[in-house]
C-alpha positions as CSV (number, residue, x, y, z in Angstrom):
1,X,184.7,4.6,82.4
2,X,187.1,7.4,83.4
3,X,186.2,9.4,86.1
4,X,187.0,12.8,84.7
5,X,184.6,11.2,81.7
6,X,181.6,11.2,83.6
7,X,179.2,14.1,83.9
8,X,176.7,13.9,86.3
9,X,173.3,15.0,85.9
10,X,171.1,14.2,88.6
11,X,171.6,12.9,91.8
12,X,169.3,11.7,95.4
13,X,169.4,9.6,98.3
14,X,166.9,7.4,99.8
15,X,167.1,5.7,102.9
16,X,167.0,1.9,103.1
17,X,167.1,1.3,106.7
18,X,166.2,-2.5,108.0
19,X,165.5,-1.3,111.1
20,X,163.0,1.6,110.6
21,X,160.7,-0.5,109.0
22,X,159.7,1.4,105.9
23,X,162.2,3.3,103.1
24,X,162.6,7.2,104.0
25,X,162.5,8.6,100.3
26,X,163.8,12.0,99.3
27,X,161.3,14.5,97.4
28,X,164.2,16.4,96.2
29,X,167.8,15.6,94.2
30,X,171.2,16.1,95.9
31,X,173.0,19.2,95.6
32,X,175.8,18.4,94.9
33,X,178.9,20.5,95.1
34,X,182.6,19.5,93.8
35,X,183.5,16.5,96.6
36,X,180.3,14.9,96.5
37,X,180.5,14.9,92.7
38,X,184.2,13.6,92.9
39,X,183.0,11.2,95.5
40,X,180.6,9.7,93.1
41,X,182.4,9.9,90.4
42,X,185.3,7.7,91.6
43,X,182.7,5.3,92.8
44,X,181.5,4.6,89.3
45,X,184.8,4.2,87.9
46,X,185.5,1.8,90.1
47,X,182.2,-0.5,89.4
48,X,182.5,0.1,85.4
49,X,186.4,-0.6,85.4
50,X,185.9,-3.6,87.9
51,X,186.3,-7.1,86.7
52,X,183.7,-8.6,89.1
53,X,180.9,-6.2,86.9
54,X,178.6,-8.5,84.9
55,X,177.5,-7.5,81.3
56,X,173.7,-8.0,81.6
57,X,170.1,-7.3,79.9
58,X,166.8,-7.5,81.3
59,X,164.3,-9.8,81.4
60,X,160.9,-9.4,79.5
61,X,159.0,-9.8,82.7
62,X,161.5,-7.1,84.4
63,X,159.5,-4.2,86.5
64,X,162.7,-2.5,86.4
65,X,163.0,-2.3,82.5
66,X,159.4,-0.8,82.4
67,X,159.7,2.0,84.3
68,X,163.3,3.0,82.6
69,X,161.9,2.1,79.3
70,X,160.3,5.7,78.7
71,X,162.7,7.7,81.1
72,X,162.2,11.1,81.2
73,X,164.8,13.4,83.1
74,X,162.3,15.2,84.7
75,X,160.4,12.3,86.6
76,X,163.7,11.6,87.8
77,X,163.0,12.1,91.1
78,X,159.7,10.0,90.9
79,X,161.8,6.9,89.1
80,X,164.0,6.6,91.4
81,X,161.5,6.7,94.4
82,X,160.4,3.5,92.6
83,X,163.3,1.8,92.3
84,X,164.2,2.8,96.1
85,X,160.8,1.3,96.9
86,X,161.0,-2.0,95.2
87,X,164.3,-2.6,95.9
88,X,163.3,-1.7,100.0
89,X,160.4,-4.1,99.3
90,X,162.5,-7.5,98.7
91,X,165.2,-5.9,101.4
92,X,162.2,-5.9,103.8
93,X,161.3,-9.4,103.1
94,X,165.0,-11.0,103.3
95,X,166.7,-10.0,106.9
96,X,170.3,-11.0,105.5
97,X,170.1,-8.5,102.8
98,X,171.9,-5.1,104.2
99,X,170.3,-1.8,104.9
100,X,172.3,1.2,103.0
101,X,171.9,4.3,101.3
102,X,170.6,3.6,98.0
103,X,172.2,6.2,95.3
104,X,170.4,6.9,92.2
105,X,172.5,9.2,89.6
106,X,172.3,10.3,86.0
107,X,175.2,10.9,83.8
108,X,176.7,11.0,80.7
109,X,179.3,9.3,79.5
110,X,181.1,9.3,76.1
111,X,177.3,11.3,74.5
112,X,175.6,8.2,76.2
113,X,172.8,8.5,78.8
114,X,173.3,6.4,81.8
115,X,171.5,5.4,85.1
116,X,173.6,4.9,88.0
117,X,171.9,2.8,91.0
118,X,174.6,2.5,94.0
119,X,173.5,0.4,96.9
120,X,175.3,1.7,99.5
121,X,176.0,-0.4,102.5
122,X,176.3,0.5,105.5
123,X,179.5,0.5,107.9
124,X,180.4,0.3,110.9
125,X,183.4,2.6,112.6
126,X,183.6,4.6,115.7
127,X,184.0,8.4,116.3
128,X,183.9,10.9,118.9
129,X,181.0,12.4,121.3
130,X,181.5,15.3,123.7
131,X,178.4,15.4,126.5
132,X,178.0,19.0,128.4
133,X,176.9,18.3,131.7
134,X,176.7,21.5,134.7
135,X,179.5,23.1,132.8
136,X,181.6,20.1,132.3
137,X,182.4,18.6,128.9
138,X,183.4,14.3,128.8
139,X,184.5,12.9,125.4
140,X,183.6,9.6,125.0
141,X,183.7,7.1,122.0
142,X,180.8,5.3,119.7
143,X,179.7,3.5,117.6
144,X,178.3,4.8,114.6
145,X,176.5,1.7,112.3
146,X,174.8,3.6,109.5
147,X,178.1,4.8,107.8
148,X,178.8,4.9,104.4
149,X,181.0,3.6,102.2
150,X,184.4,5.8,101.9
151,X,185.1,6.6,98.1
152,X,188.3,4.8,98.3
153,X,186.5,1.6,99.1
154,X,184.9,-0.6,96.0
155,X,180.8,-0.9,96.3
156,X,179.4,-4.6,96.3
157,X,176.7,-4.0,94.7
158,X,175.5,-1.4,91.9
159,X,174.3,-1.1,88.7
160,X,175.1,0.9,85.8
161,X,172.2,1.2,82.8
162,X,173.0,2.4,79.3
163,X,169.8,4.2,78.8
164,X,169.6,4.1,74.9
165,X,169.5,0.1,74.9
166,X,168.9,-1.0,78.4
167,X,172.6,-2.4,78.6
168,X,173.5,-3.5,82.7
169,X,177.0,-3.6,83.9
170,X,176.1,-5.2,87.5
171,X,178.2,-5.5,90.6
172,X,176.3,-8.1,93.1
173,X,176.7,-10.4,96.2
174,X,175.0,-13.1,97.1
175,X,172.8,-13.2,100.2
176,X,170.0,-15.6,101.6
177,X,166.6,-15.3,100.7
178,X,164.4,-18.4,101.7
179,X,166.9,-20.3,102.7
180,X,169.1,-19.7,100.0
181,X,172.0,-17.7,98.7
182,X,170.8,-15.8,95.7
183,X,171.9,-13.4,93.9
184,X,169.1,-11.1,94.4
185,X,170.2,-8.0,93.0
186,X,169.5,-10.0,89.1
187,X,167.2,-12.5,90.4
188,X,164.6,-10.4,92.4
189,X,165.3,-7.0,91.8
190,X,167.0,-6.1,88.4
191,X,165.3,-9.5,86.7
192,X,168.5,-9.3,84.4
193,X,170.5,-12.3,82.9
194,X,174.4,-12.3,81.5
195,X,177.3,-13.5,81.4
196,X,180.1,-14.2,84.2
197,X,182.1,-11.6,85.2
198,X,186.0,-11.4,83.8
199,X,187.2,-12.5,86.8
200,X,184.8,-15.0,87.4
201,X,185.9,-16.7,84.2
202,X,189.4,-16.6,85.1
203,X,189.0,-18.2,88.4
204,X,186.8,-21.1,86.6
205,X,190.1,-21.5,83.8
206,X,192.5,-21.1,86.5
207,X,190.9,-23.7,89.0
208,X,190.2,-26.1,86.6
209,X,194.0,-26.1,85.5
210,X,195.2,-26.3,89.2
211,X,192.9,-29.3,89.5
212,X,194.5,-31.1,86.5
213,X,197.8,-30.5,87.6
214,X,197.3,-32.0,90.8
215,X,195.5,-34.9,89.4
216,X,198.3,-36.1,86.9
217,X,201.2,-34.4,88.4
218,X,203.0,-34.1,91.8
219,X,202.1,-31.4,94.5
220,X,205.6,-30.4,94.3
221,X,206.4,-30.5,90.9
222,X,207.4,-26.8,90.7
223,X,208.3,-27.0,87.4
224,X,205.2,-27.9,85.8
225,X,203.7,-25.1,88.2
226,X,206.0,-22.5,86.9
227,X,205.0,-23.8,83.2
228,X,201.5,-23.0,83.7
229,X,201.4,-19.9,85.1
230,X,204.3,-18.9,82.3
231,X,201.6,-19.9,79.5
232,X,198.9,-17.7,81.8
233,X,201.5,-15.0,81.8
234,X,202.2,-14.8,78.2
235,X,198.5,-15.0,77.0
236,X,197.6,-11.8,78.9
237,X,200.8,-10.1,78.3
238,X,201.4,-11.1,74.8
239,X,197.8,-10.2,73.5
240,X,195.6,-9.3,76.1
241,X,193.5,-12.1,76.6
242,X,192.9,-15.4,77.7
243,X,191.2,-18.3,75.7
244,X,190.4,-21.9,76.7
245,X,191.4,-22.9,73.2
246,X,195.1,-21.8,74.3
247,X,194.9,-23.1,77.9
248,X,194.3,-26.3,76.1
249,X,196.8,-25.7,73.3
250,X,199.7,-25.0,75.3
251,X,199.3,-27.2,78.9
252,X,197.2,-30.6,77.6
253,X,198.0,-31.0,74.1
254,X,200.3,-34.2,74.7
255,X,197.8,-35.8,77.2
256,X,194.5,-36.5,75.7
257,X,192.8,-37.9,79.0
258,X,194.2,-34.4,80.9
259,X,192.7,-32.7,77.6
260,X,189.1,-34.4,78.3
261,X,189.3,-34.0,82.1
262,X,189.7,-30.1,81.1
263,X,187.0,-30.1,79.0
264,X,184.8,-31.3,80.8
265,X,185.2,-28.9,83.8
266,X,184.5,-26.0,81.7
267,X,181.7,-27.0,79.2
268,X,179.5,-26.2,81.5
269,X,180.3,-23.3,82.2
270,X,179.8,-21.8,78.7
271,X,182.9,-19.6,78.7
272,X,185.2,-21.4,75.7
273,X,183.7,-19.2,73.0
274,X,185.2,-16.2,74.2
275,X,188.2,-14.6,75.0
276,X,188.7,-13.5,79.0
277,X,189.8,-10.2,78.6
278,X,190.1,-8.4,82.5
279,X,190.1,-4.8,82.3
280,X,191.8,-3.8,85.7
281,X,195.4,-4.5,86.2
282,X,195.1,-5.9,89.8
283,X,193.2,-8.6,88.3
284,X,196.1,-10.5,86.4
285,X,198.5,-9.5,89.1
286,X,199.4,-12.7,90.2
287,X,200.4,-13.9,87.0
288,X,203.5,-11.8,87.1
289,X,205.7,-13.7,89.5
290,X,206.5,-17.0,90.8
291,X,206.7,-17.4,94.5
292,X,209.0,-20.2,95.0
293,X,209.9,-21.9,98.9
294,X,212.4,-24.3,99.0
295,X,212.8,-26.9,101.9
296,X,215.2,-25.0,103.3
297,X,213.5,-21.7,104.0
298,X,215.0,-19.6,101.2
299,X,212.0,-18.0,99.2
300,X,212.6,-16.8,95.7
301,X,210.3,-14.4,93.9
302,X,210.7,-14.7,89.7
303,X,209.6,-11.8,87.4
304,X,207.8,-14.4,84.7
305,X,209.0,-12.1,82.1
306,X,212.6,-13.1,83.3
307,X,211.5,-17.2,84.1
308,X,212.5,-18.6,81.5
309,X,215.9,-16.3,79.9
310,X,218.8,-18.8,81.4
311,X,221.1,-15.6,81.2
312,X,219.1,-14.4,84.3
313,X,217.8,-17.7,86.0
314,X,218.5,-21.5,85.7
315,X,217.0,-23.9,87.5
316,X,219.0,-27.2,87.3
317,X,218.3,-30.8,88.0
318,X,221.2,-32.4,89.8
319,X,221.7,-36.4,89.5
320,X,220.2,-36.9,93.3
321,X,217.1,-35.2,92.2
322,X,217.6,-32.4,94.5
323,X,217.1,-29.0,91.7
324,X,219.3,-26.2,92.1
325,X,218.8,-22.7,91.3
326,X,221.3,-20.3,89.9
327,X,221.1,-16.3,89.4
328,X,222.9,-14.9,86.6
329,X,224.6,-11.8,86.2
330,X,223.6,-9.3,88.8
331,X,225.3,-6.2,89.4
332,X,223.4,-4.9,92.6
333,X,221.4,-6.3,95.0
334,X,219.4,-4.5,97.6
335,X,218.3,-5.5,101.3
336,X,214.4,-5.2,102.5
């Protein structure tokens, strides 16, 4: 979602403070004027455009799904003092789990109705306090913990609920609860179940690879390094997406034990059926270069779109073994 896309509705803040001892609920919506709305706004472009987001759906059993089932815009206000509670009452329970300002909105997007719940930790910064005293001001310095988020900064947790089918795009982190990092915000709170994120997938494809390579290759085989993320490269660039099928296809087809070995890191995962398809740029970034370091101290960086033309870049293999690399045709350079 687009920022300038999003209409909100309905917005309030309720207080989820650790430390007080009980949730401090608002009886009335936010009014909200043009930065607080832009503040949001960017906020929720950034969860639903975020390749971390899960795509989820409740849970029979979920409390959550029961009260949103039958929403109506104008118990707003009482709905999301319910959710604030609930959520307050497994905070309350758990120590680990942050306090923050817990954001409940309603908007429209694209003719759909959406719910909007933001958890939003709190920071730590310091600022400014002037102290009159007999006439005399002193300035000192504090610390303010209870801060919120900025709206250039990226939300660890939220969730965003299509309203007409109960749909959950969900941002969470994992805390400890008994003893144990869970994922809460799914587990406990939402009761929701999905699939792994975008990026999650790609960091389960791309480790697995690595972990091949360094079990039937050399650590410094930088050719075989460069051919890997090359194949990466070209999937995303070529038509958007990644599939295990082509990881497979294009690195192990030759080798059937580094084939197997693949194989069997991912199956249990679940993630061969589909294609991994990240949404924001920054995700695929470091597919677009090859860092290279040589003995020597000379560091190269490759476009990957230019690794392989050999009217641009040739990497040779001389008859001591040593590999030398040679840069064709350049008619500027520039100093940094």
């Amino acid at each position: 979602m687009k920022r300038d896309d999003i209409i909100i509705q309905k917005a309030i803040i309720h207080i989820l403070d650790g430390s007080v001892g009980m949730p401090v609920l608002s009886d009335r919506e936010l009014e909200c004027g043009p930065d607080l709305y832009d503040f949001f706004r960017a906020h929720l472009e950034k969860i639903t455009e975020s390749d971390d987001v899960k795509q989820c759906s409740f849970s029979p059993e979920s409390e959550i799904r029961d009260e949103l089932s039958m929403f109506d815009p104008e118990q707003f206000v009482a709905v999301s003092q319910k959710l604030a509670a609930f959520l307050y009452s497994i905070m309350n329970s758990n120590i680990d789990i942050p306090s923050a300002d817990l954001a409940v909105l309603l908007f429209r997007h694209e003719e759909q109705a959406y719910l909007g719940i933001l958890k939003m930790n709190y920071k730590s910064s310091y600022t400014h306090l002037t102290v009159s005293d007999l006439g005399e001001n002193t300035n000192n310095i504090i610390k303010q913990k209870a801060l919120l988020p900025s709206e250039g900064q990226k939300l660890s947790e939220a969730a965003v609920i299509r309203l007409s089918d109960m749909d959950i795009m969900l941002l969470e982190k994992k805390y400890e609860v008994n003893g144990v990092k869970t994922n809460y915000m799914s587990e406990l709170y939402l009761k929701c179940h999905g699939k792994l994120s975008q990026k999650a997938r790609l960091n389960i494809v791309t480790k697995a690879v690595d972990q091949i390579n360094q079990k039937y290759f050399d650590e410094e085989d930088v050719q075989r390094s460069m051919e890997t993320k090359k194949v990466l490269y070209d999937a995303f660039e070529d038509g958007g997406g990644l599939s295990v099928e082509t990881v497979k296809e294009k690195l192990f087809a030759e080798n059937e034990d580094m084939r197997r070995d693949f194989e069997e890191k991912i199956e249990k995962y679940h993630i061969d059926a589909e294609e991994i398809r990240p949404i924001n740029k920054q995700t695929i970034k470091k597919f677009e270069r090859q860092f290279i370091k040589t003995d020597t101290g000379i560091e190269i960086s490759i476009p990957m779109d230019q690794y392989d033309n050999q009217d641009i870049v040739e990497f040779i293999t001389n008859s001591d073994g040593s590999i030398s690399v040679l840069i064709k045709n350049i008619s500027h350079m520039t100093s940094k």
